[in-house]
C-alpha positions in Angstrom: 0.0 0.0 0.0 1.4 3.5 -1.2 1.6 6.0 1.5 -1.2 9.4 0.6 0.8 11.9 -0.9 -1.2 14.6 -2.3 1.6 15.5 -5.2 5.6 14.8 -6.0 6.3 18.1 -4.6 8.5 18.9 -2.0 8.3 17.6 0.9 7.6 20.0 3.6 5.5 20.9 6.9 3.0 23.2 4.9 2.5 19.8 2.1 2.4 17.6 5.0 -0.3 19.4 7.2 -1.8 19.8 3.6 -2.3 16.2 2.8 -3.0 14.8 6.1 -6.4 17.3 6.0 -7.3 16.2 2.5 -6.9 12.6 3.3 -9.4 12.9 6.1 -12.0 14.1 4.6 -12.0 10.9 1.9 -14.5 9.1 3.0 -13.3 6.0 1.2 -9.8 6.5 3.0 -8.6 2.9 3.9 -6.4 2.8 7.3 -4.4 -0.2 8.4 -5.1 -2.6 11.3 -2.3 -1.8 13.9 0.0 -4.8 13.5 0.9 -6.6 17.0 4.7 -7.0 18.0 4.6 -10.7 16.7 3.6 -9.7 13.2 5.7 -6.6 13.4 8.9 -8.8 14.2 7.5 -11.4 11.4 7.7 -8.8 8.7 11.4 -7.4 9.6 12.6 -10.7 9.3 11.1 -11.3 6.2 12.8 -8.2 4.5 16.1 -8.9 6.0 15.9 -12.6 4.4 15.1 -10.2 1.1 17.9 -7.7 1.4 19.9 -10.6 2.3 19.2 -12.6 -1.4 19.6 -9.6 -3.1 22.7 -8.7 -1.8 23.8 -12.9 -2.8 22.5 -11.7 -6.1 24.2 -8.4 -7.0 27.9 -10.5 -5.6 27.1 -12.7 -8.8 25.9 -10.9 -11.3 27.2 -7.2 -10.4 26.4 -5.4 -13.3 23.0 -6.2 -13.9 
């Protein structure tokens, strides 16, 4: 799921406090379930085994 971002512009308190209103108001504004400490410690392992095979990959094939 992408973060809201109202546009590429900079990034800056004034756009921040600028999308966060606008994203209220959708009503069809989806929020996430606040993950417990077990799923939470689930998902960093499972991108460390993923930065761990690409990092496997690029020492084999480093210019691709």
């Amino acid at each position: 799921m992408q973060p809201f971002r109202k546009s590429m512009a900079t990034k800056n308190a004034k756009n921040d406090a600028e999308a966060i209103t606008l994203a209220a108001r959708q009503l069809a504004m989806r929020f996430m379930a606040i993950k417990s400490i077990e799923q939470q410690s689930v998902m960093v392992w499972h991108r460390l085994r993923e930065d761990y095979k690409e990092e496997a990959l690029h020492k084999f094939k480093p210019y691709s």
